[in-house]
C-alpha angles and dihedrals in degrees: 000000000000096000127079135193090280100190093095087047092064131091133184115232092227100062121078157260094275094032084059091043090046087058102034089062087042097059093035096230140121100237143035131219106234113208136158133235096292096045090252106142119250093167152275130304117197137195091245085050082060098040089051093044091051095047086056090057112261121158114239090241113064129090122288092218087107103042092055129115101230092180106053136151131284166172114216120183131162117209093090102161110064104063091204100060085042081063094049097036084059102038089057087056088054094099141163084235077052088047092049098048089060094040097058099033087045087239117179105179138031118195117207120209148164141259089282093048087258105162102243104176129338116226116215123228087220100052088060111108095245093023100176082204093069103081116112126207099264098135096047123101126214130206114215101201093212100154105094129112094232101227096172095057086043120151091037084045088057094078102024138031123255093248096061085051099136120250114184092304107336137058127267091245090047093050090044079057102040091057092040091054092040084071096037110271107155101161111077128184123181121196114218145192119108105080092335103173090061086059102048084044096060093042093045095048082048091061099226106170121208101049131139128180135204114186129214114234081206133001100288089187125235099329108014101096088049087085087062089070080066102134095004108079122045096169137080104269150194123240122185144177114246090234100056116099101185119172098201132130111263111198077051082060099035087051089050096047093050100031086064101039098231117171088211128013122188114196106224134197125229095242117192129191133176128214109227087211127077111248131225129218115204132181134233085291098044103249125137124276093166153308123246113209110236099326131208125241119199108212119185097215124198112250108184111239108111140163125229131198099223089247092072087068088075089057092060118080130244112258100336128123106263134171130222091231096051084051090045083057107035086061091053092054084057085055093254116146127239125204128202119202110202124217136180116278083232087062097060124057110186102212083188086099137074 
């Protein structure tokens, strides 16, 4: 079966830029079909179209009409009213030149449609036999950075560690597993200082398998215990912080990370806020050009969740206190990249706060 139910697929030209990030997390996949009010395609829309929009600086609520693709790619066919010979007409297109083309353009969906340009059915990339799109993470690690005092949860952290915060009902450090094993992640490694023993308790009462602690002699800060994977770890691999709670997709995230060769990538949330005062714009000699009534300012906020080729691991020293923002700059100094993979804020709750 090629085809799929393509009514989630498809998204209407007029909505906007969180509305498009909203649905692409819901059907799992890298692109939208962008119709108008008749069905009729007016092009794709994909999660790299978003990310680039964002890091330009647009702001998550604006339309979607600009950041569109208008010529994409697709199958047209025109006998539209035997089902059957739909089915046949788009199977024979269905070709190793057509396998090629998505493989090589990284293409997800392919809408069909009619002479009119009517869609008509949608084919999934996935549903494809050899999809290049179906491996799962099974061979990447993830660190879980579970050793802080939690200061800003006190006087809750008094009594229990960060990591056992509740989270509907489970605990923060459970629900960070559970994503990471719905896409595959077998190879667990928590981090641990800060009453460690009632950590390794609970875990080890909840039965997780898979799990492997190293434990800091004293607090080594965000990024410290990461040099004690040295040896340990020869793939690309995720590090988290044990109060992020993040609902993304994370192959999406893994494919972005290695297509672009980045020796780091951060995953970062559109963050808006709005000034509750009017603001007023002056020239060189300080007079009035206008006043903007409570305006809105579009942050991109550092969620962390991040992915790290093994060879960072060198950079971090042994047993010394070391923060994730001096090693993010420390690679760009040595000329490495860093990428950064937006999300919506919706898609990211920070348990770090009372």
């Amino acid at each position: 079966m090629l085809s799929i139910k393509m009514e989630k697929f498809l998204f209407n030209l007029n909505k906007n830029i969180k509305d498009a990030l909203l649905q692409l997390e819901l059907t799992a996949t890298k692109c939208l079909i962008i119709v108008d009010s008749k069905n009729n395609l007016k092009g794709t829309l994909t999660d790299g179209d978003v990310r680039r929009a964002l890091l330009k600086g647009a702001d998550i609520n604006m339309g979607i009409k600009q950041h569109i693709r208008k010529k994409p790619f697709f199958i047209k066919i025109h006998n539209t009213l035997n089902i059957k010979k739909n089915k046949n007409d788009i199977e024979k297109k269905i070709t190793k030149e057509f396998l090629k083309k998505i493989k090589n353009d990284h293409i997800d969906l392919v809408p069909v449609v009619d002479k009119k340009n009517f869609i008509i059915d949608v084919i999934s990339v996935k549903n494809i036999q050899n999809s290049p799109y179906d491996k799962k993470l099974t061979n990447i690690s993830a660190l879980i950075m579970a050793g802080g005092k939690g200061t800003r949860l006190k006087p809750f952290t008094n009594y229990f560690p960060k990591p056992l915060t509740p989270v509907k009902d489970k605990t923060a450090i459970e629900t960070i597993i559970d994503s990471f094993s719905s896409f595959g992640v077998k190879d667990f490694y928590i981090s641990l200082n800060y009453k460690k023993n009632l950590i390794k308790s609970y875990l080890s009462e909840s039965k997780i398998l898979g799990l492997k602690f190293i434990e800091e002699k004293k607090p080594l800060g965000t990024a410290g215990s990461i040099s004690m994977l040295k040896g340990k770890i020869n793939e690309d691999f995720f590090v988290i912080n044990c109060d992020s709670i993040i609902q993304i997709d994370l192959k999406r995230f893994y494919e972005f990370h290695k297509n672009k060769n980045f020796q780091i990538s951060l995953v970062a949330a559109t963050k808006n806020f709005q000034l509750s005062y009017g603001s007023c714009e002056i020239n060189k000699n300080g007079e009035l050009k206008k006043i903007v009534e409570k305006p809105k300012i579009n942050f991109l906020v550092n969620t962390g969740l991040y992915l790290l080729k093994p060879d960072i691991i060198n950079l971090i020293p042994k047993n010394k206190f070391f923060e994730m923002d001096v090693l993010i700059k420390k690679v760009k100094q040595k000329g490495g990249k860093v990428g950064v993979f937006p999300m919506n804020e919706d898609q990211w709750n920070d348990v770090g706060e009372l």
